[in-house]
Structure formats: C-alpha cells, structure tokens
N, C-alpha and C positions, 0 to 999 in steps of 0.2 A: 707618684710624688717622690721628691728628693727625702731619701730617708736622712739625710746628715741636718736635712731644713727639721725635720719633724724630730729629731734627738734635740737638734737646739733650743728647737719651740719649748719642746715638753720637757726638755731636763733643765734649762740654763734661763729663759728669759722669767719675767716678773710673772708673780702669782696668777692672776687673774689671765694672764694670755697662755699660763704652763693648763691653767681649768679650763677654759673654752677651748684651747685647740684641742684637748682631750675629747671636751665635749660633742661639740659642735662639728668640728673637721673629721677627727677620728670615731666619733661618735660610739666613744665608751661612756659606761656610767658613772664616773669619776665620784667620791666623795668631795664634797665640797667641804668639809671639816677639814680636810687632811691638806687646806690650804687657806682656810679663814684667818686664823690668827696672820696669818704673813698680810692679806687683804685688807684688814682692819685698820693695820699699823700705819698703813697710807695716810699721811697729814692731809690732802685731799678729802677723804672722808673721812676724818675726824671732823673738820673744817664744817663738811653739808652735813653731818649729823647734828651740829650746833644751832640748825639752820629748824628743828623741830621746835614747833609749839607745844606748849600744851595740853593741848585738846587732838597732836597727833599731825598737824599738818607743817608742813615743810616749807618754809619759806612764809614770802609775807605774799606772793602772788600765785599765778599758776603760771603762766607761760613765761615766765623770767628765765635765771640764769647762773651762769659760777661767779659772776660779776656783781660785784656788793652793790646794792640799794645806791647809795651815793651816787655810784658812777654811771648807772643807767639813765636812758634817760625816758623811757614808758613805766619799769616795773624793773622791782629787785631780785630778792631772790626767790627762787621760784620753785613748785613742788617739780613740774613737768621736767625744768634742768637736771633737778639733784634726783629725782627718782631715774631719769633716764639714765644718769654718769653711776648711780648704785647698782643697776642692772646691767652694764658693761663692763663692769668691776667684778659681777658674779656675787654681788648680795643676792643671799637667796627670799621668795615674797617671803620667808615662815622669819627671818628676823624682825625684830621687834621695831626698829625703826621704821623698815620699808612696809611690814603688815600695819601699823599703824599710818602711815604715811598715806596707804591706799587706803583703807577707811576713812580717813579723813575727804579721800576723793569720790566719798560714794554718800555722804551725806549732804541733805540741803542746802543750796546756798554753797556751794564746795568751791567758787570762782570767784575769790575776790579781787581778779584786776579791776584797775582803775580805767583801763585804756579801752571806749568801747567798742574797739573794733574785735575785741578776744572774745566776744560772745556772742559776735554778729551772725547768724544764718540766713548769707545770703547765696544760693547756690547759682545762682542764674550769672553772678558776678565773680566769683570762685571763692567766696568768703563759705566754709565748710563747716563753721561751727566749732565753742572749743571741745565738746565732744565729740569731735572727730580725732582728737588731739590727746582727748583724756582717754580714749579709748584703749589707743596706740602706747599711754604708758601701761594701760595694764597688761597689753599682750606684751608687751619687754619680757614680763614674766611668766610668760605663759595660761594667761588668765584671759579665756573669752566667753567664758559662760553668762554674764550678765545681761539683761534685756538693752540695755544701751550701748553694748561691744556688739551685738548680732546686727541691730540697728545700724549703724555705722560698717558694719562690712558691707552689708547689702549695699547702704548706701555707695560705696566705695567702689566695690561692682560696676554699679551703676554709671556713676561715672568717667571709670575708666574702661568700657565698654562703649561711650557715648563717641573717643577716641578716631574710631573708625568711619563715623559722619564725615570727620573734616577731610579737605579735600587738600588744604594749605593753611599754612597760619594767619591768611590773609584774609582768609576765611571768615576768622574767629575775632579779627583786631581791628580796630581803631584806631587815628592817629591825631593826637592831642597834644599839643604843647612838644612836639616833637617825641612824644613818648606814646609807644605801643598799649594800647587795654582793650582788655576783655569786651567787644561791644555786639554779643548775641551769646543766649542760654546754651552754650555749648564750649564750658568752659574746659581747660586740661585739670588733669586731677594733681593736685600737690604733692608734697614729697611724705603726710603724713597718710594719704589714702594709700600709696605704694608701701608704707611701711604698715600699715595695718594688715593690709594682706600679706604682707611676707613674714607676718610675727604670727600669721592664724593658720589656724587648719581646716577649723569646721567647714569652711566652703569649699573646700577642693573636692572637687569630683570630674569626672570627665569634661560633662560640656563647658563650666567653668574654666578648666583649664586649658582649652578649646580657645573660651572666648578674651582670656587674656592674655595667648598666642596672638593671636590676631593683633587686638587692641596693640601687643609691645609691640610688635612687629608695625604696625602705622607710625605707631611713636617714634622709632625709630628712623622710619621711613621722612618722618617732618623735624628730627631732629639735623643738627644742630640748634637748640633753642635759642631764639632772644627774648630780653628781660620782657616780659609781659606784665603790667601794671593792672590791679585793679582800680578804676575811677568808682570814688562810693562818694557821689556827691560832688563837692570842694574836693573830696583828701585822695590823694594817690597814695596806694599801700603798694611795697614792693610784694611781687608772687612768688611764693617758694616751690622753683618746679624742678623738677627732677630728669636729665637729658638721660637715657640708656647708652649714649655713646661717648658720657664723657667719666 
C-alpha cells in the first residue's frame, strides 16, 4: 500500500475514517475514545440521536432513512438507516444510544412499518424478510450470537448457494409490462444477505468458503445485472441486488 495514502488516512482525514482505516485496513486495535469526542461533534449525529424514543427505539419506522418523515413517501425515519450511518461513524454497540437502540430491535413487536411489504417473507419471490435486514444491523456491530442472526446466515447461505442452479437470467425471469420479475423459486440473493455474510464469522469454514467461491464466481459470471422486479400480486417492488462487477 501507498504509505503517503495511509499517513493521510490516518493522520489528516475525519475521525471516523482516521478509526476504521486504523481498524479495519491496518488492523490495529485502536481506542475508540481517543476519537469519540471529535465523532460525536458531527451535526449528523447529533441530528439521528434526536431521532430516539423513549422506550429506546430509533426512528418512527424500521426500514426508513436520514430523510425526514415528511419527505418519504412509504416510512420516515428509521432505526435500520440511523443504526447503520452510527456504525459507519464508528459508534461503538457499548454506547448508550446504539445499545438501547438494538434492544429496542430485539423486543416484541420491534417492526413498526406501515408498508406491508417490510415484513413480508416471501423467498420464492425474493421478498427475504425484515429479519433478514434486522439481522444485518446487528452484525454492523459485530453481534451474531442471537438465535435470529444464525437463522438468517444459514438462510443467506442458502440462497446464495441456490446462485449456481441458474444457467442465465432468463432463467429466473419473466416479462411483464415490459419489465423483468422473479418468475421461479430461485431467486438472486439481495444486497442485505451479501452483507450479512461479510459482517459475520461464525460460518466461515472451509467448505463454506468453497461454496461461496463458486456461487461469486457464477454471479459474476451472469453479471452484468438488470433491474429485476419482484411481482407480489398488483404491486411491483424494485430488487435490491448487488452486481460484483460493478
């Protein structure tokens, strides 16, 4: 690596990218004190700390956004947006907002969008559950011990393992209304099953890592992607997928 890029990263640019390139790139053990206060000061998160209930939850929805209530037009703001932009920022889970914040995502009833397609588990149509979503904010932090974070990797596995079936996109798609959808149980895996594997560990072992060799390597192989719709019914949702070559 350019040692003049790594003196700039780590001596000169903003807090949170002086902590993660430490962290992450260089893979020291950085204190994270010895750059919180400069992190804090961000109007940004001052902003999404506002954004707490009291009972601990963040936002008024889950899958929302940094974009106020008003100006959305499914859901406002949202635990999944401001938990993700605090763990990019390098909150650590032990502060008081973000540990409150995920508790708040582990009790009853924790999903209160309005839109019901955020809590649909439809896998056969690529609709993946918002715990597949919720899951993926906890590993941000490094967090997948729970019985619904293990659930969700496997599951996640599972489907992007499923990868290697297809032969072409043409495969997998249907043509409707001049737009592309999902029309047979062998849907591509979205962009939050890719991120739950790459925020965990517990599943990495050999043949695992074997088998989602393979899977990228097809991925790649069919990508370029096009936009792929799911049809659930009436309503066409856009898919959020993830190309490896772009």
């Amino acid at each position: 690596m350019n040692n003049e890029a790594i003196k700039a990263l780590t001596e000169k640019a903003c807090a949170p990218i002086r902590f993660r390139m430490r962290k992450e790139v260089l893979e020291e053990d950085p204190d994270i004190n010895e750059y919180l206060n400069e992190i804090l000061a961000d109007e940004r998160i001052k902003y999404v700390f506002t954004w707490q209930q009291p009972d601990g939850y963040l936002g008024h929805s889950f899958h929302g956004g940094l974009i106020p209530e008003e100006k959305r037009k499914y859901s406002g703001t949202g635990a999944e947006g401001a938990l993700r932009f605090l763990s990019e920022m390098g909150i650590p889970r032990t502060y008081p907002v973000v540990e409150k914040g995920l508790t708040a995502l582990r009790r009853d009833n924790w999903n209160p969008d309005r839109w019901k397609w955020s809590t649909s588990y439809q896998p056969e149509l690529g609709l993946f559950g918002a715990d597949n979503v919720r899951a993926v904010v906890f590993a941000y932090f490094g967090i997948e011990e729970y019985e619904f974070i293990k659930t969700e990797i496997q599951r996640a596995l599972g489907y992007i393992n499923q990868v290697t079936a297809i032969s072409s996109i043409e495969d997998i798609t249907g043509i409707y209304q001049k737009k592309l959808y999902f029309n047979r149980e062998i849907p591509l895996p979205d962009i939050y099953n890719l991120k739950l594997l790459a925020f965990t560990k517990s599943w990495r072992n050999g043949n695992n890592i074997d088998a989602i060799a393979r899977a990228i390597g097809r991925f790649i192989d069919l990508s370029p992607l096009p936009q792929i719709y799911i049809k659930a019914g009436t309503n066409w949702l856009p898919r959020l997928l993830s190309s490896p070559t772009t």
